[in-house]
C-alpha positions as CSV (number, residue, x, y, z in Angstrom):
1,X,67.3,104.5,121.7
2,X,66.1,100.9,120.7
3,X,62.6,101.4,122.6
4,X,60.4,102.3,119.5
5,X,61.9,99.6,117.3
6,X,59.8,95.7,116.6
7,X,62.1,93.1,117.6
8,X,62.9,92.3,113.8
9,X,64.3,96.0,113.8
10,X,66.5,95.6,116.9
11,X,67.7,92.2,115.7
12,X,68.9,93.3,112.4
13,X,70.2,96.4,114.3
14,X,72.3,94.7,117.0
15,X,74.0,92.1,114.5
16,X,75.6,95.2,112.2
17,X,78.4,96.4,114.5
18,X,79.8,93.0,114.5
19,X,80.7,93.8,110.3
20,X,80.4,97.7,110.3
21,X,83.8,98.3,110.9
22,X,84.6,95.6,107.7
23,X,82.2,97.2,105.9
24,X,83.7,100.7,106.4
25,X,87.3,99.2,105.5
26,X,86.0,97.5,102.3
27,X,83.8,100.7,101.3
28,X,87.2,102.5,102.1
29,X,84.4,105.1,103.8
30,X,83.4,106.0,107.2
31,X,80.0,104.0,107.8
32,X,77.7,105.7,110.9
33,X,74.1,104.2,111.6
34,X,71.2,107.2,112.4
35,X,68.2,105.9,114.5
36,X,65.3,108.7,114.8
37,X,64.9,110.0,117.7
38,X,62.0,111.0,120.2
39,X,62.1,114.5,118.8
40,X,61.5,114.9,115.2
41,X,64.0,117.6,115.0
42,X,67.2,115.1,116.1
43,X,68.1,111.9,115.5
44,X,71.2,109.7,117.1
45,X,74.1,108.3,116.2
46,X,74.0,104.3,116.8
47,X,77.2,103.0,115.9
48,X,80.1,104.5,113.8
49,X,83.6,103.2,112.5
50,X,86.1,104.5,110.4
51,X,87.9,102.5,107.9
52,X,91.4,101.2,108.5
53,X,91.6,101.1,104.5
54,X,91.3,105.2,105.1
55,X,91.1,107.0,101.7
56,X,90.5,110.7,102.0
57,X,89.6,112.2,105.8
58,X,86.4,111.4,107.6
59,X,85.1,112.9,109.9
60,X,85.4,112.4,114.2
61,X,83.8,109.6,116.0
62,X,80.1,110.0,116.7
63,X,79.1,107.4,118.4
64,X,76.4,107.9,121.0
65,X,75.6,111.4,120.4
66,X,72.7,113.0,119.1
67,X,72.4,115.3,115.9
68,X,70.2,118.1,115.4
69,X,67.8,116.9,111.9
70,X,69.4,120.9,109.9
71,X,72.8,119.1,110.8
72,X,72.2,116.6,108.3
73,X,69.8,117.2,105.8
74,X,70.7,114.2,104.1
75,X,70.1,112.0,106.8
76,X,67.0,113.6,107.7
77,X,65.2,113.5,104.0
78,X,66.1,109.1,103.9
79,X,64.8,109.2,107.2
80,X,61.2,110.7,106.4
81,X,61.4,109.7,102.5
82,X,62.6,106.4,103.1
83,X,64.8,106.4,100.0
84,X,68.5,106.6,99.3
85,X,70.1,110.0,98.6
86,X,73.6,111.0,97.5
87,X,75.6,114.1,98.6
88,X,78.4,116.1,99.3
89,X,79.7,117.0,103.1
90,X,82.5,119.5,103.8
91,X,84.7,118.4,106.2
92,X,87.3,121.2,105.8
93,X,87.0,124.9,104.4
94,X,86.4,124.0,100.8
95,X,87.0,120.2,100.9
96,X,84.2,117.5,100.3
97,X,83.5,114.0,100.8
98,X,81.0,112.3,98.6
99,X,78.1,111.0,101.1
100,X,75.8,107.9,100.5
101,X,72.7,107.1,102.8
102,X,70.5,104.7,102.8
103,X,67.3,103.7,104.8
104,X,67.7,100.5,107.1
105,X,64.6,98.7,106.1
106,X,62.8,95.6,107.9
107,X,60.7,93.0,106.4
108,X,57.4,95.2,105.4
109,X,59.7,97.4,103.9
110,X,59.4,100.0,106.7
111,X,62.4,102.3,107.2
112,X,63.7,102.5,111.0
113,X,66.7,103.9,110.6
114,X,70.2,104.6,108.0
115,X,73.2,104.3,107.4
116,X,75.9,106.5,105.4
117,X,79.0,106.3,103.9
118,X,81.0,108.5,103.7
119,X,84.5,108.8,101.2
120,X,86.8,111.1,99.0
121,X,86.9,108.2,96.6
122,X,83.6,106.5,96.3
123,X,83.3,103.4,94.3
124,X,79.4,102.9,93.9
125,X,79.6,98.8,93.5
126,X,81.7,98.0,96.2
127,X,79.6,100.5,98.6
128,X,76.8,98.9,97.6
129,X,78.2,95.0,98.5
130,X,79.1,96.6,102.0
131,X,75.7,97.8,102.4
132,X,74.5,94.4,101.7
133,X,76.7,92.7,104.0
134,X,75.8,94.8,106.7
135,X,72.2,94.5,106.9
136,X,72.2,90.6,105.3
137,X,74.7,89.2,108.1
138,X,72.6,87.5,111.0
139,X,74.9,84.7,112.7
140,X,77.8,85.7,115.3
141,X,81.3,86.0,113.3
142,X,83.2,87.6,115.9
143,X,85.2,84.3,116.0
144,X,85.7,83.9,112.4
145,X,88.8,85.0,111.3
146,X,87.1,85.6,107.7
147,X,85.5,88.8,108.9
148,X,88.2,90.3,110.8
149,X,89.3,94.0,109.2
150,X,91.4,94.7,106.4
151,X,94.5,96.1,105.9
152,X,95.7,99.3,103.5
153,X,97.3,97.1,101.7
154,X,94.7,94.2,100.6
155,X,92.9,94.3,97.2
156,X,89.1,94.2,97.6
157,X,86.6,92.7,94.6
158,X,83.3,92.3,94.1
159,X,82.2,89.2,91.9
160,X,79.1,88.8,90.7
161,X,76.9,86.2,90.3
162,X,78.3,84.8,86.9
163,X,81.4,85.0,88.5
164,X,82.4,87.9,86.7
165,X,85.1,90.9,88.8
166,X,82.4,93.4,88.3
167,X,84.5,96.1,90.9
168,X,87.8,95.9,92.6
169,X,90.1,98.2,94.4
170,X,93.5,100.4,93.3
171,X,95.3,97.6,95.0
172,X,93.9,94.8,93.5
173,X,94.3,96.7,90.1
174,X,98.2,96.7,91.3
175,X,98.7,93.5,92.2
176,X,97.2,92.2,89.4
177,X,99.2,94.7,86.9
178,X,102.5,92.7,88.8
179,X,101.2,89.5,87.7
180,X,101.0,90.4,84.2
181,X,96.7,90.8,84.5
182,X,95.8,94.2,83.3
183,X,92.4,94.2,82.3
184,X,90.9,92.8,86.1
185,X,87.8,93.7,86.0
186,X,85.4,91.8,83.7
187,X,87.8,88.9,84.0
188,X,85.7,85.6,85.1
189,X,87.5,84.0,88.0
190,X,87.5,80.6,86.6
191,X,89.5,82.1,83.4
192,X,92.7,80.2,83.1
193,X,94.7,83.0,84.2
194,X,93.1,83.4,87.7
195,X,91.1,80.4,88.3
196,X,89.6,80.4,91.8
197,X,87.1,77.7,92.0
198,X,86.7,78.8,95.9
199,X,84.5,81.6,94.6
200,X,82.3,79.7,92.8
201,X,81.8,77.5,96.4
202,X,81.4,80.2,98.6
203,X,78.7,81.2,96.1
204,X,77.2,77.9,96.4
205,X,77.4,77.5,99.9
206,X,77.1,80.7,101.2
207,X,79.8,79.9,103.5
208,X,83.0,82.7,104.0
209,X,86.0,80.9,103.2
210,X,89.8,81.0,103.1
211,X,92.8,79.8,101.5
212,X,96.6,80.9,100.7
213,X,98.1,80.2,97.8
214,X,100.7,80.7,94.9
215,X,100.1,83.1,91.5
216,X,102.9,84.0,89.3
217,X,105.0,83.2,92.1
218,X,103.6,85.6,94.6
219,X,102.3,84.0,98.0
220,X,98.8,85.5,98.5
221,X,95.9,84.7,101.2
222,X,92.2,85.0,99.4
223,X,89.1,85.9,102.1
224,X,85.5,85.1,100.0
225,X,83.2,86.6,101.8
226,X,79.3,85.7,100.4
227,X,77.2,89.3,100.7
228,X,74.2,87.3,101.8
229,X,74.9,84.2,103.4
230,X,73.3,81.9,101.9
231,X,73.5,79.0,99.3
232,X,73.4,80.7,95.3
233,X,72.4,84.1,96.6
234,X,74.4,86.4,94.7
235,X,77.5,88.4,95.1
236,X,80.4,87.8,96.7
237,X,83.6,89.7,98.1
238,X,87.0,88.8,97.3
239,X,89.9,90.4,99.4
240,X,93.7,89.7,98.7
241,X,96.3,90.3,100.7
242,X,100.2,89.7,99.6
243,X,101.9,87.7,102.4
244,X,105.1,87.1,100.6
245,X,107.3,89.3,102.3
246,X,105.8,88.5,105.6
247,X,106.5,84.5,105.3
248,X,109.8,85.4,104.3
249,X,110.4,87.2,107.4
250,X,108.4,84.5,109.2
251,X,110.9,81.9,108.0
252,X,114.0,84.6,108.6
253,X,113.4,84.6,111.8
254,X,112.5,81.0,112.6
255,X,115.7,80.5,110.7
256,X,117.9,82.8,113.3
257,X,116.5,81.4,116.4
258,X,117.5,77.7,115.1
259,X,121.0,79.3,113.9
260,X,121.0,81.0,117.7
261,X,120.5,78.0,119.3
262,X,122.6,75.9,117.5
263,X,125.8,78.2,118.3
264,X,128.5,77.0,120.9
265,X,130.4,79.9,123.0
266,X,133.6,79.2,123.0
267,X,134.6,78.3,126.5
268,X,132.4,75.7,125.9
269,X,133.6,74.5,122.8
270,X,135.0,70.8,123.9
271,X,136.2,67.6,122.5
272,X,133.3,65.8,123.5
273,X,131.2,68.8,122.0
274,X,133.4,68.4,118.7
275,X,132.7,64.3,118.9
276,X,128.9,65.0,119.6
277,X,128.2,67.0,116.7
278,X,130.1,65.0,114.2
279,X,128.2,62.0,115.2
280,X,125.1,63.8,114.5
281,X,126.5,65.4,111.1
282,X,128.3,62.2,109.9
283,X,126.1,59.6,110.8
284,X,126.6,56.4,108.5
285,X,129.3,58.1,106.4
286,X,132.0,55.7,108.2
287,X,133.7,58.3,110.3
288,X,133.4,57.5,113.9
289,X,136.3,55.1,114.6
290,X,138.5,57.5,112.8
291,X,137.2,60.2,114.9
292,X,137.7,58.1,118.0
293,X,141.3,56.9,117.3
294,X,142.2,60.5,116.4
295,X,141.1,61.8,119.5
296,X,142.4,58.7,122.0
297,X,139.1,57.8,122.9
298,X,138.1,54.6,121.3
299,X,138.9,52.2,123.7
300,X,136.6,54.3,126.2
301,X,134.0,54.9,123.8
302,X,133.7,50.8,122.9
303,X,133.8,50.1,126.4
304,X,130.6,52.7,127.7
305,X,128.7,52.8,125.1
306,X,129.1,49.1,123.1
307,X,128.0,46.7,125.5
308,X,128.5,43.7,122.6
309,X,132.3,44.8,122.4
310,X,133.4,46.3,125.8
311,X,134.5,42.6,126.8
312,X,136.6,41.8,124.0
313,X,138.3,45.4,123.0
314,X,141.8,45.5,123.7
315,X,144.3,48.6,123.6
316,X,145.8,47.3,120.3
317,X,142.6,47.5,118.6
318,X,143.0,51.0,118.1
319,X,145.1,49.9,115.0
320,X,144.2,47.4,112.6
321,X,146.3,43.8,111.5
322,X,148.2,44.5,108.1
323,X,146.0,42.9,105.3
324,X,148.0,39.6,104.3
325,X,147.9,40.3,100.5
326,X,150.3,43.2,101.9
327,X,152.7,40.4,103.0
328,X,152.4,38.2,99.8
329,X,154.3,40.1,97.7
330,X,157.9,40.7,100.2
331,X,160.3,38.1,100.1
332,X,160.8,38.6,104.0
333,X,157.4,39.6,105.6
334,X,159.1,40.2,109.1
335,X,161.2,42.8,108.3
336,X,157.5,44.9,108.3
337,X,156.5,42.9,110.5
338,X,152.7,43.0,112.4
339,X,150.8,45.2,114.3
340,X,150.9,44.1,117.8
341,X,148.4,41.9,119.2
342,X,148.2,40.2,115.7
């Protein structure tokens, strides 16, 4: 399949399936790469992923298989025109998905290939910021957690290179509607209300980046993804996901096992379990000889575990001499008289 490609061609080729599969979840389409094939009158099917962001029903996994040229006329015209076309495909009696291809290009401008995207509910910016990802993306990010695929539930932007939201998602519309932002797109994302200076350094850089953080007191985790990677080259994509509700359960449940742990069945539940655990709880408050008296075990406490008293404790220590000022004031101090021992 890759035999009558340059190696520039098959380079740029192999890196894409490492990002289609983002690419189809921020596109919200179903993205399949076409490679001509020996015979003019098919082509195959490289690589194709279907979003996890799903909007609208795509059609079966082709992967692998090859497709007669009358199959797909759209294909087949960017293939020998070596221009982009847009379409309609009918994926059930009477139903339609709007269809986007567009030639894969190398260096000399040369068209060895495309790549369509497929949707019920195109959006043309943010298709067109997938595209570039897809064929801009060189290095190996399978380790990054930056590029790993999205959820229904995260709110996709593009930004542009004034750092203006020039496109964004229903979801993103929505979160941003909860925080009191109607008007997203067009906003500048070092406006006061939203101020994300991490933009405007992935944009520098051209470096993906990450962060979580707190807006209008919901916890949210911002991916910046730059559409070519490389210091000031243009657009970038934004992607938000609400994690509020899942660090709440997070700490929910970090919170139960320590409340788990912490419990005491109650054939277990001793006196030397009771002393333990108020000499954790009450440490420095001035409780423990009380405790110790109370429970009749000072004297063996002193003597274990006090090696500068154990010599010099007595049994009549567990009380205390009456204060003399007590005695001061009785005209006969023995008929109280003192504690034993004193």
């Amino acid at each position: 399949m890759l035999s009558n490609l340059t190696a520039e061609q098959r380079n740029s080729l192999q890196a894409m399936p490492q990002v289609l599969g983002l690419a189809a979840d921020i596109a919200h389409a179903a993205v399949t790469i076409y490679l001509p094939g020996e015979n003019k009158k098919f082509f195959n099917v490289y690589k194709q992923e279907q979003p996890m962001t799903q909007v609208g029903n795509v059609r079966p996994d082709m992967t692998g298989r090859r497709v007669r040229a009358v199959e797909e006329p759209l294909v087949a015209r960017v293939l020998q025109k070596n221009v982009p076309v847009n379409g309609k495909r009918e994926w059930a009696l009477g139903m339609f998905n709007s269809l986007k291809v567009f030639p894969l290009r190398d260096s000399r401008g040369h068209c060895y290939g495309a790549v369509s995207f497929e949707s019920a509910a195109p959006d043309d910016i943010i298709i067109a910021q997938s595209l570039e990802l897809l064929c801009n993306l060189r290095q190996d990010v399978s380790n990054n957690s930056n590029y790993q695929r999205l959820r229904p539930s995260d709110g996709i932007m593009v930004v542009d290179a004034n750092r203006v939201i020039v496109a964004a998602n229903n979801r993103a519309r929505h979160m941003f509607d909860v925080m009191d932002i109607s008007h997203l797109v067009g906003c500048r994302t070092n406006d006061v209300a939203i101020n994300w200076p991490l933009v405007g350094m992935v944009m520098e850089t051209g470096t993906a980046e990450s962060k979580e953080f707190t807006m209008h007191g919901i916890l949210l985790s911002i991916r910046i993804l730059p559409v070519i990677p490389r210091p000031k080259a243009g657009c970038a994509i934004v992607i938000l996901q609400d994690i509020t509700e899942l660090r709440k359960r997070a700490v929910n449940h970090e919170k139960t096992e320590y409340e788990e742990a912490m419990k005491v069945p109650a054939q277990d539940m001793t006196v030397d379990v009771i002393l333990e655990a108020r000499a954790r709880e009450l440490l420095g408050e001035w409780q423990r000889r009380l405790d110790l008296k109370r429970f009749g075990r000072l004297i063996d406490q002193v003597r274990i575990y006090n090696p500068d008293a154990k010599d010099n404790i007595k049994e009549y220590h567990v009380v205390r001499p009456i204060p003399q000022t007590q005695f001061d004031g009785m005209p006969d101090w023995t008929t109280l008289g003192q504690n034993e021992g004193y």
